[in-house]
Structures are given as C-alpha cells and as structure tokens.
C-alpha positions as CSV (number, residue, x, y, z in Angstrom):
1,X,24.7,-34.9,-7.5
2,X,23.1,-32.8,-10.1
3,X,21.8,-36.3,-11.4
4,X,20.4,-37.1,-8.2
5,X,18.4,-33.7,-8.2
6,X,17.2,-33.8,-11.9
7,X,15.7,-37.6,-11.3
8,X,13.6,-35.9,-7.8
9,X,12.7,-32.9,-9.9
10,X,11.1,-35.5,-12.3
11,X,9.5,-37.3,-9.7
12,X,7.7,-34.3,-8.4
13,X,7.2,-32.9,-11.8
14,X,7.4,-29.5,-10.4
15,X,10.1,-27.3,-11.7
16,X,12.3,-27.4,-14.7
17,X,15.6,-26.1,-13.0
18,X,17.3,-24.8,-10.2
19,X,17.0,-21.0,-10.7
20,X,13.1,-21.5,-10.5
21,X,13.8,-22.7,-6.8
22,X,16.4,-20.2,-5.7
23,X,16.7,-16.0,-6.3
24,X,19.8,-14.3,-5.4
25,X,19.2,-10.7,-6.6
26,X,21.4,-8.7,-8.6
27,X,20.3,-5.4,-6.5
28,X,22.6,-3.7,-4.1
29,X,21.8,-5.4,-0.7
30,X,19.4,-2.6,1.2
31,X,20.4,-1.6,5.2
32,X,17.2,-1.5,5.7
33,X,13.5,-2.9,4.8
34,X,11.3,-0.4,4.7
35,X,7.6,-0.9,6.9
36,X,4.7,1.0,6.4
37,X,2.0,1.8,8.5
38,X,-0.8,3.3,6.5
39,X,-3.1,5.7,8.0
40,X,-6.4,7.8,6.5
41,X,-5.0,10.6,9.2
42,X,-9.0,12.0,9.6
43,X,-10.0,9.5,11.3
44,X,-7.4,8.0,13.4
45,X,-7.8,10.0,16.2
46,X,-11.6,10.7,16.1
47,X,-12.9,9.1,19.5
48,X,-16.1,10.8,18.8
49,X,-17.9,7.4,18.0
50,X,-21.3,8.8,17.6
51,X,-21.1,7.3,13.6
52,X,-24.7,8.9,12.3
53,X,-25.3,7.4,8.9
54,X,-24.0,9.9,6.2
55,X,-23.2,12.0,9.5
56,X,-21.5,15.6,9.0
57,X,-18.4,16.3,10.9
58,X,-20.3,18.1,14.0
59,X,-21.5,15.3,14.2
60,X,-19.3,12.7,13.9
61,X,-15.9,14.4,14.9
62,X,-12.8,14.0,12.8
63,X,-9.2,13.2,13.9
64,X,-6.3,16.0,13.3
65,X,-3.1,16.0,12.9
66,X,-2.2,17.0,16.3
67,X,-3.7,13.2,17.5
68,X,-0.4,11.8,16.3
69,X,1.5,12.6,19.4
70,X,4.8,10.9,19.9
71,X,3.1,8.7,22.3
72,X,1.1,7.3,19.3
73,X,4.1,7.7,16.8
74,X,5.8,5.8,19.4
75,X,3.5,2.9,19.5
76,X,3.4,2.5,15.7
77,X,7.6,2.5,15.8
78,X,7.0,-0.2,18.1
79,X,4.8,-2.1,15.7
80,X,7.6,-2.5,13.5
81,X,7.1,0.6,11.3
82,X,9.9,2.8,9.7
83,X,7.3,5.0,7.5
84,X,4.2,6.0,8.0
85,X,1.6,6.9,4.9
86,X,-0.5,9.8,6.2
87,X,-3.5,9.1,3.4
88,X,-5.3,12.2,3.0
89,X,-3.2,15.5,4.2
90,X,-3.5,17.2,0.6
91,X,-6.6,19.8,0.9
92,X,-9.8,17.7,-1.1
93,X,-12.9,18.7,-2.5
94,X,-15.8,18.1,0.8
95,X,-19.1,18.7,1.8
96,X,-17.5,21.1,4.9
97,X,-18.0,25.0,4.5
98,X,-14.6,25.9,5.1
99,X,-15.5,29.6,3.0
100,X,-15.0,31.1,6.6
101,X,-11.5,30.3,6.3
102,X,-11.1,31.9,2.6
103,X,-11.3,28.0,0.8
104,X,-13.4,27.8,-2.0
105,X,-17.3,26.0,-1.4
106,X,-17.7,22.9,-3.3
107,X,-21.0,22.0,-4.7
108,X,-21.6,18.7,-3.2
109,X,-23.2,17.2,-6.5
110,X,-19.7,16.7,-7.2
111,X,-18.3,15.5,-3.8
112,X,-18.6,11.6,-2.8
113,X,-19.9,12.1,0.5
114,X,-20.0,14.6,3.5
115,X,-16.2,14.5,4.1
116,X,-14.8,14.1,0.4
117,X,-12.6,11.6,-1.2
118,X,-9.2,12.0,-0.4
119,X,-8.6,11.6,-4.2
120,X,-10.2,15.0,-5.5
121,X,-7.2,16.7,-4.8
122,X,-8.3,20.8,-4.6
123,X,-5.6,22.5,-3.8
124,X,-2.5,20.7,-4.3
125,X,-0.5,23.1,-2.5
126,X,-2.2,23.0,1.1
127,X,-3.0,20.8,4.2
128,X,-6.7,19.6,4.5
129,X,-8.3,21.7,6.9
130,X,-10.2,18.9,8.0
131,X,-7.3,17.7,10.0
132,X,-6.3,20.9,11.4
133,X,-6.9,21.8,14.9
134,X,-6.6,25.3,13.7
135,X,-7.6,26.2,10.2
136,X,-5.7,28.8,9.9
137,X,-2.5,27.2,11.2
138,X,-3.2,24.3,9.2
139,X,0.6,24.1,7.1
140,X,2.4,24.9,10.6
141,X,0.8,21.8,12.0
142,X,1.5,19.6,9.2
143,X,5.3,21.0,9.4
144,X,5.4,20.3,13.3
145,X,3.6,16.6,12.5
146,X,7.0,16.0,10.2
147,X,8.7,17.1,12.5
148,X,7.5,15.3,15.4
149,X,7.3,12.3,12.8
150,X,11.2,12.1,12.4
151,X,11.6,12.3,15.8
152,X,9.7,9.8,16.6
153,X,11.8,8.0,14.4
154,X,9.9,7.1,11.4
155,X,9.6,8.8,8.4
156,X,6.5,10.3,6.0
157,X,4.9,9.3,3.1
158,X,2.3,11.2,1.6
159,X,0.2,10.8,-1.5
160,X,0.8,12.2,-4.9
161,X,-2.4,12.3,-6.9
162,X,-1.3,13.0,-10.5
163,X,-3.7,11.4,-12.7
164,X,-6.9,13.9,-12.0
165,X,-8.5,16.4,-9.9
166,X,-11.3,17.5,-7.9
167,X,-13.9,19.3,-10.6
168,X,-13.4,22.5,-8.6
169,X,-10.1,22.7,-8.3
170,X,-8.6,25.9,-7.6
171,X,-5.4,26.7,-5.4
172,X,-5.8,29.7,-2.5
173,X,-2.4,29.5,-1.4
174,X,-0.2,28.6,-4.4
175,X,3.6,29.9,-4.2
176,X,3.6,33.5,-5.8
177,X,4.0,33.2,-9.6
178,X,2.6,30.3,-9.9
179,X,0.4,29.7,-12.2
180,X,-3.2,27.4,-11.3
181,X,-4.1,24.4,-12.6
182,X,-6.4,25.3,-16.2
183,X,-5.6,29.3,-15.6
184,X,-4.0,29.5,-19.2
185,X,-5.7,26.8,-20.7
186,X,-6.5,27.2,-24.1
187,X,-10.9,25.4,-23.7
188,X,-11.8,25.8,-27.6
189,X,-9.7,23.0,-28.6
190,X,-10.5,19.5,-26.9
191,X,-6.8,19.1,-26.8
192,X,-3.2,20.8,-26.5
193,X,-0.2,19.8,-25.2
194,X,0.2,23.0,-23.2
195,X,-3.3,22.8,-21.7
196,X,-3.5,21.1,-18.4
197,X,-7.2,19.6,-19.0
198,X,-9.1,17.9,-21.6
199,X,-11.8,20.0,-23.1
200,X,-15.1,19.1,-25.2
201,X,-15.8,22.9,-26.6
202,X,-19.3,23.7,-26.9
203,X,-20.9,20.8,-24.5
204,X,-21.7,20.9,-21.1
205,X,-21.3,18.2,-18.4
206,X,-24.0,16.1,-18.5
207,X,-24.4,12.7,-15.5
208,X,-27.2,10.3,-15.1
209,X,-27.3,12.0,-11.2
210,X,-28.8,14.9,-10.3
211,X,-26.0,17.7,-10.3
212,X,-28.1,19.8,-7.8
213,X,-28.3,17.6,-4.8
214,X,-30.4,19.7,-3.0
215,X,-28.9,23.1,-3.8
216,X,-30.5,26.3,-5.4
217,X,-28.3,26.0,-8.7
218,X,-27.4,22.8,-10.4
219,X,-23.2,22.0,-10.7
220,X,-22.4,23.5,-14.6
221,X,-19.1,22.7,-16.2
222,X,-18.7,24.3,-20.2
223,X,-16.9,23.2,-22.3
224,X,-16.8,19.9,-20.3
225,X,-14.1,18.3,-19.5
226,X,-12.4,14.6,-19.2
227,X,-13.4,12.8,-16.4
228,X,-10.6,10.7,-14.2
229,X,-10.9,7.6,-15.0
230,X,-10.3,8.3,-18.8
231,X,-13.7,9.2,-19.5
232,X,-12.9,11.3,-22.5
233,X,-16.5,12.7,-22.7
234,X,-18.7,15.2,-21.5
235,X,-21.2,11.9,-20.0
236,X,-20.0,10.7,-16.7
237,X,-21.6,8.0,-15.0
238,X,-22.3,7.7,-10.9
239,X,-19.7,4.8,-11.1
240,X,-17.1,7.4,-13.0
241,X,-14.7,9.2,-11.2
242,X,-17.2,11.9,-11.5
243,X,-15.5,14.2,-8.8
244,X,-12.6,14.6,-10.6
245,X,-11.0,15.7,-14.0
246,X,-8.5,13.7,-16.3
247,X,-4.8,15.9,-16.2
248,X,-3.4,16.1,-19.5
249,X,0.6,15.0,-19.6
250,X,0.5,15.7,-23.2
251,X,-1.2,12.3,-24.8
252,X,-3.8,12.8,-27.2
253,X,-6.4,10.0,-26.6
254,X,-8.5,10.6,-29.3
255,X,-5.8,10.7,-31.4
256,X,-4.9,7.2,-31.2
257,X,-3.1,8.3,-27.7
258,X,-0.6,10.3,-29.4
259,X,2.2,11.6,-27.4
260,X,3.7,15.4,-27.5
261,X,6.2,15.7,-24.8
262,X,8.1,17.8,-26.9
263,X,8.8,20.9,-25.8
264,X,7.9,20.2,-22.2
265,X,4.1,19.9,-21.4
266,X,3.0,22.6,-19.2
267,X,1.4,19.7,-16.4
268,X,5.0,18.1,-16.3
269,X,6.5,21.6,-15.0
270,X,3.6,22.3,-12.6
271,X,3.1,18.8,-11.3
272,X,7.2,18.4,-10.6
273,X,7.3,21.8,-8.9
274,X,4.5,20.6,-6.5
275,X,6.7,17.3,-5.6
276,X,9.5,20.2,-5.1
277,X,7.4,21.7,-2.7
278,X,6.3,18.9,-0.7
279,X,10.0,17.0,-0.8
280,X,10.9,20.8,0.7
281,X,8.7,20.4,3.7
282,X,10.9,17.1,4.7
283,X,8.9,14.9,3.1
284,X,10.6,11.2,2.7
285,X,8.4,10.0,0.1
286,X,5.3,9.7,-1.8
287,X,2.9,7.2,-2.7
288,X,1.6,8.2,-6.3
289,X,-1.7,7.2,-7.2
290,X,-2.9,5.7,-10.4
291,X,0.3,6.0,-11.3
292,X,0.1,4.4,-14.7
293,X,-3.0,6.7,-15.9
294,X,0.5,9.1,-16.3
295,X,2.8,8.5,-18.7
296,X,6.4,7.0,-17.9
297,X,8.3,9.7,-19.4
298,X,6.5,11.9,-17.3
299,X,7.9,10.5,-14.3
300,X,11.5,9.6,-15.5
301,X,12.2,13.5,-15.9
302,X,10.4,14.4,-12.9
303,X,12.0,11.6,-10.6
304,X,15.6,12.5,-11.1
305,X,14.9,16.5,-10.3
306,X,12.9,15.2,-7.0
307,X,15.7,12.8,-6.0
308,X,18.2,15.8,-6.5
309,X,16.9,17.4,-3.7
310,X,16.9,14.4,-1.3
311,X,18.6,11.3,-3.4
312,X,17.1,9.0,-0.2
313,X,13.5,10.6,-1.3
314,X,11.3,7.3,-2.5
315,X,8.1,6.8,-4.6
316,X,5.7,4.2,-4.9
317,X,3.7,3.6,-7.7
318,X,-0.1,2.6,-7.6
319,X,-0.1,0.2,-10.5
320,X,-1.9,-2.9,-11.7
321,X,-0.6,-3.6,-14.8
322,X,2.3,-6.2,-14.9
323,X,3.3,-5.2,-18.5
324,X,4.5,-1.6,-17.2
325,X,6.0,-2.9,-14.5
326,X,9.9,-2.8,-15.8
327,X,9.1,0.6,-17.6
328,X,8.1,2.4,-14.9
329,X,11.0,1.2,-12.6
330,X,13.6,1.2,-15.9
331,X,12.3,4.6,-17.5
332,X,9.9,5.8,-14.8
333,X,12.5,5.6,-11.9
334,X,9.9,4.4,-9.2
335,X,11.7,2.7,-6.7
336,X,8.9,0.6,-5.3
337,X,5.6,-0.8,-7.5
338,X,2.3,-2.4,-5.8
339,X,2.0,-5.8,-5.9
340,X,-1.2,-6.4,-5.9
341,X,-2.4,-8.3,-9.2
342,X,0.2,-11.1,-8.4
343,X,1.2,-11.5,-4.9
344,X,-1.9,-9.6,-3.2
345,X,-4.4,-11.6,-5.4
346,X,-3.1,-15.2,-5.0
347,X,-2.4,-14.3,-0.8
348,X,-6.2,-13.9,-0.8
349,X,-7.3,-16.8,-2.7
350,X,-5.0,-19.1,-0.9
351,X,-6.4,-17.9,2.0
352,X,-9.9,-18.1,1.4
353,X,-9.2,-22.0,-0.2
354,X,-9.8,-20.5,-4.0
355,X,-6.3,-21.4,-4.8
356,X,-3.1,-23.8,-4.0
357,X,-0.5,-22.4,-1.5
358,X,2.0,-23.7,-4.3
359,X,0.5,-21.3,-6.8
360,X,2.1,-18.5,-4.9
361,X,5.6,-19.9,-6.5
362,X,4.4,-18.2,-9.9
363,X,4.0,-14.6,-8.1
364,X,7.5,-14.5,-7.1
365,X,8.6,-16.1,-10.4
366,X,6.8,-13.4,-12.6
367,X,8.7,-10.6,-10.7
368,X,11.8,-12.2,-10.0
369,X,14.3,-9.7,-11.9
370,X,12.2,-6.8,-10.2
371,X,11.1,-8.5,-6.8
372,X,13.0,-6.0,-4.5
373,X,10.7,-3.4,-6.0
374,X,7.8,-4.8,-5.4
375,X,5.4,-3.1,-2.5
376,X,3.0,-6.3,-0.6
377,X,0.6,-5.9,1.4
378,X,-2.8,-7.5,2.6
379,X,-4.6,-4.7,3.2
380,X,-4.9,-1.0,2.2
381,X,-7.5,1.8,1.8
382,X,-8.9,0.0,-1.6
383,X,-9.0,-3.2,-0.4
384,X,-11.7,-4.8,1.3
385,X,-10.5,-6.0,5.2
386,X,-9.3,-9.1,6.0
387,X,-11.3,-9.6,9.1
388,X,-14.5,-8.5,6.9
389,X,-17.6,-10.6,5.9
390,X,-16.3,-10.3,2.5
391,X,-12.5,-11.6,2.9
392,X,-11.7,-14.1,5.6
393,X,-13.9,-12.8,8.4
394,X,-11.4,-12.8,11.1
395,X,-8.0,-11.2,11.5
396,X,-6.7,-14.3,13.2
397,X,-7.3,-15.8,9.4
398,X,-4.9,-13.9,7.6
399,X,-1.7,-14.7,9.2
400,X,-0.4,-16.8,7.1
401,X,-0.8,-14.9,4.2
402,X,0.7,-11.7,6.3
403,X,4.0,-13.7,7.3
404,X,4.5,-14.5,3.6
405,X,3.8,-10.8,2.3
406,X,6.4,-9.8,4.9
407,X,8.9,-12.4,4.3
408,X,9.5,-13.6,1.1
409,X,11.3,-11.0,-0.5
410,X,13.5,-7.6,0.3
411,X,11.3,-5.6,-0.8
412,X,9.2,-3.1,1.4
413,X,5.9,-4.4,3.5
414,X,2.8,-2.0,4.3
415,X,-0.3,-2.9,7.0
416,X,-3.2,-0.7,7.1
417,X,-4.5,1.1,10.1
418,X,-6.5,-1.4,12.5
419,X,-5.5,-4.3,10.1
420,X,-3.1,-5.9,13.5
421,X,-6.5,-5.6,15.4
422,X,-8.5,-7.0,13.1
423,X,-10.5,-3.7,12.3
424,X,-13.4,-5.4,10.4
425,X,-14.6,-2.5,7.9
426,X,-18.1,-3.7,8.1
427,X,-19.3,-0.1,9.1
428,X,-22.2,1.4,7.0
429,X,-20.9,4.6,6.9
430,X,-23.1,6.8,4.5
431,X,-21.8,7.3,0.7
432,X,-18.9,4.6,1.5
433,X,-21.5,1.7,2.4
434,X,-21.2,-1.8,4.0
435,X,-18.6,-2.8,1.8
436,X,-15.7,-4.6,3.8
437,X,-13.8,-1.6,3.5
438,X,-13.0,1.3,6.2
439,X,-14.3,5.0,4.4
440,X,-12.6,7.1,2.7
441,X,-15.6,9.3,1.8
442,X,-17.0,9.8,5.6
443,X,-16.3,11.0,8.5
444,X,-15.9,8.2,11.2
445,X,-14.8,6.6,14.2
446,X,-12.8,3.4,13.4
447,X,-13.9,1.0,16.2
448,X,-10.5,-1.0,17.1
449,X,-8.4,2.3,16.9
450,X,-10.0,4.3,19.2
451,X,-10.2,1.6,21.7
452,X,-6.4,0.9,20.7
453,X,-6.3,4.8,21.7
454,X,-8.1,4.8,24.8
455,X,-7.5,8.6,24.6
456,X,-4.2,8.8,24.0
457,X,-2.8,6.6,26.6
458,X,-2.2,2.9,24.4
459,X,-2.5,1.0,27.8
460,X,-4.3,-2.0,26.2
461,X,-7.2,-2.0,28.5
462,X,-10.2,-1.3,25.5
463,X,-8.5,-4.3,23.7
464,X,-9.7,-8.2,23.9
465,X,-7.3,-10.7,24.6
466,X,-7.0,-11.8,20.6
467,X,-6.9,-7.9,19.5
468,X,-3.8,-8.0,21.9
469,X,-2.6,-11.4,20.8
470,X,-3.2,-10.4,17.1
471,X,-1.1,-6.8,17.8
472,X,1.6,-8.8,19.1
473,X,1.5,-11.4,16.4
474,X,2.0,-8.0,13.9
475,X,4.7,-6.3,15.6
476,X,6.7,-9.3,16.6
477,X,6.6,-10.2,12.6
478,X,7.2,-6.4,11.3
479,X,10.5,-6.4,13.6
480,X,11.4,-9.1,12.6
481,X,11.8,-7.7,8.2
482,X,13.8,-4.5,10.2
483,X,16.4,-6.8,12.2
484,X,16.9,-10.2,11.0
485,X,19.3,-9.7,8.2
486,X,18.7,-12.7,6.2
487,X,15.3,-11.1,5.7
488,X,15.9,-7.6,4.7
489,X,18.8,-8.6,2.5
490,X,19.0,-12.1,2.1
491,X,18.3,-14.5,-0.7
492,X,15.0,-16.6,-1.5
493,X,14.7,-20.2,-2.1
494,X,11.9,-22.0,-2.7
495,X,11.3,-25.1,-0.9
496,X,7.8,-26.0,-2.6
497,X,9.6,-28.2,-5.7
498,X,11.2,-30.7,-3.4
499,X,7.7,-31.2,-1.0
500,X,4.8,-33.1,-2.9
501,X,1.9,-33.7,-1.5
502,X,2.8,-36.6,0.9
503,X,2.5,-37.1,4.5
504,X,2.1,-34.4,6.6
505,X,2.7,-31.7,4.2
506,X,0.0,-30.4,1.9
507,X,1.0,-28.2,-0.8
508,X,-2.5,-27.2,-1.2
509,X,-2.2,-25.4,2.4
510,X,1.3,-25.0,2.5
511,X,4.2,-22.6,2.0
512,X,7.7,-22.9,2.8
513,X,10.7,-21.2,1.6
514,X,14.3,-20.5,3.0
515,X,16.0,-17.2,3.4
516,X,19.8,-16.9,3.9
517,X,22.5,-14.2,4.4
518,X,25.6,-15.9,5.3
519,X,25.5,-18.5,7.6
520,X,22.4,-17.4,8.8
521,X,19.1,-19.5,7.8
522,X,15.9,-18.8,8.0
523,X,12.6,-21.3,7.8
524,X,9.6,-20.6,6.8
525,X,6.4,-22.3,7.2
526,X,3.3,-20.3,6.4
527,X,0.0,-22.8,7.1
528,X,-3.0,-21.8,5.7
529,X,-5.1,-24.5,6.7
530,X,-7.8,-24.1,9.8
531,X,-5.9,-26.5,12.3
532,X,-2.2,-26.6,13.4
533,X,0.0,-29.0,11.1
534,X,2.9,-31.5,11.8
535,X,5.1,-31.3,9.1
536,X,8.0,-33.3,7.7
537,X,10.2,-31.4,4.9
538,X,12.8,-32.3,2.5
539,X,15.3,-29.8,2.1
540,X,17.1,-30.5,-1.4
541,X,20.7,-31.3,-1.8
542,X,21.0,-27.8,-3.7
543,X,20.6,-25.3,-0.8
544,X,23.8,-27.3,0.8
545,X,25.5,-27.2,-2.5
546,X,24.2,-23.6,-3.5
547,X,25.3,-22.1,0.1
548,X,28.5,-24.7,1.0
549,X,26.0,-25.4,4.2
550,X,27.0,-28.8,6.0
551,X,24.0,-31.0,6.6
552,X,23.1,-31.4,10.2
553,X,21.4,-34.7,11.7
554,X,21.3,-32.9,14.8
555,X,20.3,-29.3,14.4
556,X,18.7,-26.5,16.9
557,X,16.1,-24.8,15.1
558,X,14.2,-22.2,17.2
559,X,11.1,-20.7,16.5
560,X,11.4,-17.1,16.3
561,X,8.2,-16.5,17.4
562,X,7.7,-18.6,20.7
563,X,11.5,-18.8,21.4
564,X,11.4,-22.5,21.6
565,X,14.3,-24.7,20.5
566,X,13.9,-28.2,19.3
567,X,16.5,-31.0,17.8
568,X,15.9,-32.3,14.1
569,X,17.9,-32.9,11.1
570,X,18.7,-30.1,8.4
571,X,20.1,-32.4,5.7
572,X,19.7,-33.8,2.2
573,X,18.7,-37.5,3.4
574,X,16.6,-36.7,6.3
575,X,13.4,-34.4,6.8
576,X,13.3,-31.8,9.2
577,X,10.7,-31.6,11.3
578,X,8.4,-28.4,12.8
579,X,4.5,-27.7,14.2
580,X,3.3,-24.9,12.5
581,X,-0.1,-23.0,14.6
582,X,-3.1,-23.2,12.5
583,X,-3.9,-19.8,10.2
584,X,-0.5,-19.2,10.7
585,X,3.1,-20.6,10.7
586,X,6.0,-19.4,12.1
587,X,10.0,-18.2,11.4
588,X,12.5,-21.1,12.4
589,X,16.0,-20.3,12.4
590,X,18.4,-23.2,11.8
591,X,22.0,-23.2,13.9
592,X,24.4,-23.5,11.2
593,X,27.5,-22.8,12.4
C-alpha cells in the first residue's frame, strides 16, 4: 500500500511524505473555537451620516458605548461570534476639547486627525470619552458594556497598546500611588533602564510638518524623545508614528540593542499593573499591539501574573515576523499570534489571481507545530477591505478565501465590522483618505452598519438582497467553527498532493482539505475561480489508512450549507464528486458510519 502511494506521490510530484498531507496536533483539543467580531466601537453606532470631509464630531456624530445594546450584542452572537474586540475604548490623544471634563488638551500638530488614532494611547487608565454618553460616567458605562457583554453571551477583548504613546500622555485618573508614565524619569541621559522613555538631552523635536497647525504656540518637546516606530531621533517624519513616543522595556538601541531586565525595568511594573487593572474590570482578553516592538521577556513575566488572576484570560499578539513566532508563544506566553504574513497574504493573492490556490499548502506547513495559535483573518482595522477598489472589489469575492481562514485549522477566526456586508472602505474620510480602509483617525458613519442598524432594530429592511445573502453566508460559516466538532478540534489533511491539475479540478483555483474528529468527516472545497466548478477528487488511500475509514462507493455527502444530500463514492479507487458555487465553495460532510 505505502508503495502504491509513494509511486502517485511521484506522479504528481507534489509532496515528499505523508506528514506534509496530514496534521494531527499535539495541543490539548480546545471545547471551543474562539470567533471574533472586531469593532472600532466610535463608530458603530453613529447613524449621524452627515460624513463632512475632515468633519469634527458635532458634526459628524460618534457612536458610544451605550449603542451596543443586547439587541445588537445579540445579533453579533448570532453571527457566530464568541468575543468581540472593542478597538478603541482606552482614552487617545484627539482633536476634541474634552478640558471641560478635567482631560488634558492635545495640541493637534500631534494628533492624526479630528478624532485621534486609537493607537496614541493618553491615559492608559481610562475609557475614551468619545464613546461615552456621559463624560463623566464614562468608566461606569464601560463596566455596564462588560457587563451587558457577558450577558449577552460573548466575551471582551480590548487592546493593549504597549510599544508607545500618545506625545502628551498624562494619566488624570491613575489608581492612587501610582506613579505616571515619564514622572520619575531621569531626561539627561538618552537612556536608563529605569526611565520609561527614550530621551535625546539637549535637542528638541524637530518634523518636516508644521507643529503649529493653526494654533497660537507651536507643539515643543525638550529633550526629544523616541518616536513609535523606533525612530530613535529627535527628526520624525509625517509617515513616522509622529503621535506617539517609543516605551522603553529596558533595551538599549543605540547600544547595539542591549538588554537590562535586570533588576526589573520600571515600564515592566507599570505596564503589568495596567493589564491588572483592566483583567480586574472582567476583561476576557486583550489584543496587544505591535507586540514584537516589546521584548519577549517582557511578556513572559507579565503573562503568568495576568493569567493568575483569570487563567482563562487570553492575549493576542500583533506580530509579523515569523522568526518570533515560537518565542513569543514558548517564552512570551501569547496564546494566539496574527497570521497575517502567511495565511492572510497568500488568501489575498489567491484571491485576486496573483498566486496558486495550492500555494496556500506552504502557509499551513510553515506553522504546523504552532497552527492552533495562529489568529486568521481577511480583514481588520489595518487592512485594506475586501469589497474595496483596492482588494477584490466585492464582498461576494472573498468567500472562498473566508471559508478557508475559518476552516482549516483550530485555531481562533476574527471578521471586521461590516466585512459580512461587504462594507467597502472607500470613504474619503479626512486625515484617513480613500484608501480601501474604514478610519481609524475620523469620525464617521460606516455606511452598511448603520443601515445593518436601522436604529437599533436589525430588521433587515436598509439591507440589499446580497448584503443579506452575504450576512447569511458569514454567520452560517462562523457557526459552523463553534459547533461542528471536527472543526474546532479536529485534524487537517490536505487533499491538494493527490489532485493535479486534470479534469475538472484546477489546482490553480482550487482548495480542498479534509477535517476529522472521529468518525466525523468534513469536505472542503474552497473555489476561487469566477464561475461555479464541477469537480471530481481523489481522496488518497492514506486518509482510510490514517483514520481506519471504510471506503464507500455509495456515500451521502451533504452540503452543509444548502442542506442538500447527494450519492458519490468516498474511496481510494473512485473520485468523489461535488459542485462548488463560484467565489466560494462549500462544507460537505461525508456519512461514515
């Protein structure tokens, strides 16, 4: 038998063994796969829809908290969902006088448009009051929203931003005896592991933008200090992170990146007790951004203390660089890293015919050990929209590539607000621009949520019949990685090595794969070609060897999707027939038993 399968593999010229087909994890099987619904909470309830160019929030409106109702928690449970990311609840540097409420002006030479990125984080230890429908009340509401969250059934995710930030940072309502951010600093020396910033002693901050921006007195900063994105100058450029400031963890870059983490660095102490403090407020996780501008010690001593509190507590790293990957899950303790260089990168170019469907084989082969760690997704707040000018230019179009980010592994799935309508991000917003992306700098009216809204009521009626169709397609699929067990904790295999480019199949356009758990089989067909496809697939000897299956010339395969049942072989010596819609493809399960 293994003869038989050693002269196909040669035939094919595909693979070199059978482990390169198949994955059967060593990790402990999950109960459940987690689903996330990112939001950018401003704007998901603003029905304002005025959308002035660079508008100011009196103008344009901004969501609040108090928009998530359980009516709308309960429609994103019913999407599939078992977290939601609220993106932006940490109080950021913005263009909004809030000095009414006792919150500190920023100069908006150092603010990336009227509302403020998300990512100048100000005071780490309060709410925005942008999404407040009270300012004053503004931690009570964020409490209740947790609240109301969890009983809605799903749990929260919020963002930890520990790489930089905002210039003016400066906390009004931090714990008593705690000490700010820079408050003991040491700013004649460029660099100490006990100071929390990075310091160029006698230079100011100099840009190639005007740091006035209309106001009476320009924006001074001596000594200067690092900019976010590992600027270690007093120069930052309008394409810097020039809003924020670098946070020192106790690396010395102009010391050949040095590292003194010995005793303690002063940023480790202060940035763990602010996880503390969230994790207190019932927090179920955190998203950490950037998360390999921070060293990995950092976050293997401040994991553990975190996950002390709440050991069910996770954290998802922001990282692009597949060399870390293993030491920031081995020594960092993440339990979840973005996979977006591999899986995220080759979904897109499959999808918009820059690469082979096959090709996706090598992004699950290059994470295989750590694949159950691994976040996908098609779309978040960085990435440009799939139904944008710039991706595929319809929702309908990324289907396929959605079903396989789902599907093919345990690990945990994320959509992005108005991504299951097709949200198309081409808004010109003001600082944000027509760029394919939905604003994180501005405040706007997101055109396929607040119709999804409809004020609160979710009836459907603002929707057109393939925004509906498209919904369904995304909630049918997310349920489906919650309560079909073979794929939230069952193996992978591979079918790609044992289909060549011959009839009806096209590796080119392509996908399929199995997942199992038990006796339960699962088919899947992802096509990413433009019209629906008639396939024929060999299923290898191996999967009935590997699993002890019995070969069936008469098996009931329904797709999961349609409910349909049809007849065809599931054996070794036959091919097993399905239809697969254009953009698309479909879940099959086979009848084993």
């Amino acid at each position: 038998m293994k003869q038989r399968i050693l002269i196909q593999w040669a035939c094919i010229g595909l693979l070199a063994g059978l482990a390169q087909a198949c994955s059967v994890s060593p990790e402990p099987t999950p109960m459940q796969k987690p689903v996330i619904y990112q939001v950018f909470t401003r704007l998901f309830g603003n029905d304002t829809n005025v959308n002035e160019h660079d508008g100011d929030r009196a103008v344009n409106g901004c969501g609040t908290m108090n928009d998530f109702t359980l009516k709308a928690l309960g429609e994103i449970r019913r999407l599939g969902a078992t977290h939601i990311w609220y993106t932006g609840v940490i109080e950021h540097a913005t263009q909004t006088d809030y000095s009414a409420y006792g919150i500190l002006r920023d100069h908006p030479a150092i603010v990336k448009g009227k509302a403020g990125s998300a990512y100048a984080i100000k005071d780490y230890y309060d709410i925005d009051p942008d999404i407040a429908t009270s300012v004053p009340a503004r931690m009570k509401e964020f409490e209740a929203l947790v609240e109301r969250t969890h009983r809605a059934g799903l749990k929260v995710i919020i963002d930890f931003v520990p790489n930089h930030v905002a210039r003016q940072y400066h906390s009004d309502v931090c714990p008593e005896g705690v000490k700010d951010l820079g408050a003991a600093d040491d700013s004649t020396v460029h660099f100490s592991a006990q100071n929390n910033f990075y310091y160029f002693p006698g230079e100011q901050l100099h840009t190639d933008f005007d740091l006035c921006q209309g106001q009476p007195q320009p924006y001074t900063e001596q000594p200067a200090r690092a900019t976010g994105n590992d600027v270690f100058s007093a120069f930052a450029r309008h394409d810097d992170w020039y809003e924020t400031v670098k946070l020192n963890y106790g690396v010395d870059y102009l010391d050949g990146r040095s590292e003194h983490f010995d005793p303690v660095p002063s940023t480790w102490q202060k940035m763990t007790d602010i996880l503390r403090f969230w994790a207190a407020k019932g927090v179920d996780g955190f998203r950490c951004d950037m998360a390999e501008m921070v060293p990995a010690a950092f976050w293997g001593w401040a994991i553990p203390q975190v996950k002390a509190m709440n050991p069910d507590i996770i954290f998802i790293a922001e990282i692009y660089g597949p060399q870390s990957y293993r030491t920031y899950i081995k020594d960092g303790h993440f339990d979840y890293l973005y996979d977006k260089v591999g899986l995220y990168d080759t979904l897109r170019a499959v999808t918009c015919s820059n690469a082979n469907a096959e090709s996706i084989s090598n992004c699950w082969r290059a994470v295989d050990d750590i694949r159950d760690h691994m976040l996908n997704f098609m779309e978040n707040h960085d990435e440009q929209r799939i139904a944008s000018d710039f991706f595929a230019g319809s929702g309908e179009r990324g289907r396929a590539a959605m079903l396989v980010a789902a599907t093919i592994s345990r690990g945990p799935v994320m959509i992005y607000f108005g991504q299951e309508l097709g949200e198309r991000g081409m808004d010109d917003e003001g600082f944000s621009g027509r760029d394919g992306r939905t604003t994180i700098f501005d405040y706007w009216t997101v055109d396929a949520i607040r119709r999804w809204r409809n004020g609160g009521k979710f009836d459907g009626r603002q929707l057109t019949p393939q925004e509906v169709d498209l919904q369904e397609f995304y909630a049918t699929l997310l349920n489906f990685c919650t309560k079909e067990r073979a794929i939230y904790a069952g193996d992978f295999y591979d079918l790609m090595y044992a289909n060549p480019a011959e009839g009806q199949f096209n590796p080119h356009r392509h996908y399929a794969y199995l997942r199992r758990n038990g006796k339960e089989v699962l088919l899947v067909v992802a096509n990413f070609d433009d019209k629906p496809a008639s396939i024929d697939l060999h299923i290898p000897q191996h999967v009935f060897d590997l699993y002890n299956m019995k070969p069936m010339l008469k098996a009931r395969i329904v797709d999961l999707f349609t409910d349909k049942t049809t007849l065809t072989s599931f054996a070794p010596d036959q091919t097993t027939h399905v239809d697969v819609p254009a953009n698309g493809g479909t879940i099959f399960r086979i009848r084993t038993r």
